[in-house]
N, C-alpha and C positions, 0 to 999 in steps of 0.2 A: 350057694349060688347055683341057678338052673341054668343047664346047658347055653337056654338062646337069652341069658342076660349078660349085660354086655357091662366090663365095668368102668367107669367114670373116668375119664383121665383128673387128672391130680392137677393141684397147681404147679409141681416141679416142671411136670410133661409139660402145660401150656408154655411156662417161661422157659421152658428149652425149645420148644418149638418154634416159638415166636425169636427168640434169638438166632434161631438158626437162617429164618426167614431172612430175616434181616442180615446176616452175614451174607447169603447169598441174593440177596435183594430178591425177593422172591414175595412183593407184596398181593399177589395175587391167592397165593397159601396163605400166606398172614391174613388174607381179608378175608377166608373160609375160616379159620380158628376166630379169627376175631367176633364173627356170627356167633358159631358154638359158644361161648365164654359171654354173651351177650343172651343167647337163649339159657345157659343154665344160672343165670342172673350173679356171675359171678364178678364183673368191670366193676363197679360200682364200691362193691366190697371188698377189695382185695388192690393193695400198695403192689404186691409183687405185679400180677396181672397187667394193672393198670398202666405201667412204669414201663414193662416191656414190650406194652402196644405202643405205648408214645416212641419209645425207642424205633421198635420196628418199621411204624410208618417215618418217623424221620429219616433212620440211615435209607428206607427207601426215597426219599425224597416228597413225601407225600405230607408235607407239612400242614396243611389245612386238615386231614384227619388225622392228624399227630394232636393238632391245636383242640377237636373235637373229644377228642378222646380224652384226653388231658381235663377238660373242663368236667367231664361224664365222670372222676373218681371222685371222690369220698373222702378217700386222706389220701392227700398227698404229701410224700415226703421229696427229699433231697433228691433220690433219684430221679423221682418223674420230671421234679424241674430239672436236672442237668441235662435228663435226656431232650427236655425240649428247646433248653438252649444250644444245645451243642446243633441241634438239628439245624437252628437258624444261621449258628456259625458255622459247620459245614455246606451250607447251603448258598453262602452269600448274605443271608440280612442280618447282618450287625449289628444296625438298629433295634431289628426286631428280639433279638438274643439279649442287646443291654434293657430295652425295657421290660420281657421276662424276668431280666434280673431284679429288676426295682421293683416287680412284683412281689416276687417272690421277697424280698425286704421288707415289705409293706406288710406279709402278712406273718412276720418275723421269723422264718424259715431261715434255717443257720445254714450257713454253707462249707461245702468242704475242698479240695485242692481241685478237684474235678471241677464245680462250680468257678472257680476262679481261672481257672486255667484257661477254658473259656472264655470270658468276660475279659481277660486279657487280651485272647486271640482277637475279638470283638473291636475293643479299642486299638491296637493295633491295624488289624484292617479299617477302622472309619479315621485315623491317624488323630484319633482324640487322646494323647498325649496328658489332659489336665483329668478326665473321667480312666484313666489307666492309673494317673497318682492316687486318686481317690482308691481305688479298688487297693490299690498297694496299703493304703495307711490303714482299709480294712482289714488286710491281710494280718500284719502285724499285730492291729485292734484284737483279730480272732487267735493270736497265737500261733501264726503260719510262720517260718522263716525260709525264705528265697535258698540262705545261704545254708540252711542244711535238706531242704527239700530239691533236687536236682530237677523236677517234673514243673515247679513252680520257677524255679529260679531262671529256666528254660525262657517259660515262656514270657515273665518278666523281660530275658533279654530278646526275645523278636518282637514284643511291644515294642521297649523304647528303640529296635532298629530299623520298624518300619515307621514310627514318629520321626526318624530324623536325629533323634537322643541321645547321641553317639557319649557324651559322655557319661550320661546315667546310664548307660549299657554298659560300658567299661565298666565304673565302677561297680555295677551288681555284677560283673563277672568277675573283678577282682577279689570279691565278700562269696564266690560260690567254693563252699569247702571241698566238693567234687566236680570235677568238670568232666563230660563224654561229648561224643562225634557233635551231637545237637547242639550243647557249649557254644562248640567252636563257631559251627552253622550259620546259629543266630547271631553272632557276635558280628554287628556292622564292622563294613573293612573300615581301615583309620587307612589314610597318608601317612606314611613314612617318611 
């Protein structure tokens, strides 16, 4: 290599980069890598990349070039969708997050605890209680269990406690083989 060449950042460096943006919400950096990564024609190509721009404009709140970005990859995996629904659930549009998810259904993209966890949060905020059972009997369908997964179980119970649910909250708290501070949290108060 001669002195004034300069060498290529890597894709590890963009997706640290780009995650770091977004931790600090700093979509102004993210939108200067995002160029780069667009000039050495790498978006297009590359799940990692792609995954971490949708990411980054989401956690910044910039859902519309989360939403752009996202359509611009090639392959998309699990990732890119999660990070674009969580964007929406983070964000406020539940709506928007559960029909990402139907999307992402449609074009038979498997989903993982991250995905669901989500989509629960989703029905819970829009208090659709009947598309929250739905997600649940996927759950099980996919091999998930509430009652040994604490991260799902979780959010299973602030689904059914911002539905109103209180007693299908109960019982999936009853069926959670570990219970932490969150547990408790979600767990609608009863009358005593």
């Amino acid at each position: 290599m001669k002195k004034h060449d300069v060498a290529r950042p890597s894709v590890r460096d963009f997706v640290v980069s780009l995650k770091s943006c977004a931790k600090v919400k700093d979509i102004e950096r993210g939108f200067q890598i995002h160029v780069e990564i667009v000039r050495l024609g790498l978006l297009e190509r590359n799940a990692f990349i792609g995954s971490a721009l949708v990411d980054m404009y989401s956690k910044c709140g910039n859902l519309r070039m989360a939403e752009e970005v996202f359509h611009c990859i090639w392959i998309r995996d699990v990732v890119s969708w999660n990070a674009r629904i969580a964007g929406y659930v983070t964000h406020g549009q539940a709506s928007k997050a559960l029909h990402c998810y139907e999307e992402m259904q449609c074009e038979g993209m498997s989903v993982d605890e991250f995905t669901i966890v989500s989509i629960l949060k989703s029905c819970g905020s829009l208090e659709a209680s009947e598309r929250g059972e739905e997600v649940y009997a996927k759950l099980i369908q996919e091999g998930f269990s509430p009652a040994e997964n604490i991260l799902l179980g979780n959010a299973l119970l602030d689904m059914y406690g911002k539905c109103g649910a209180v007693a299908k909250a109960n019982e999936v708290f009853n069926k959670l083989g570990m219970k932490d501070t969150v547990s408790w949290i979600c767990m609608p108060n009863v009358d005593c």
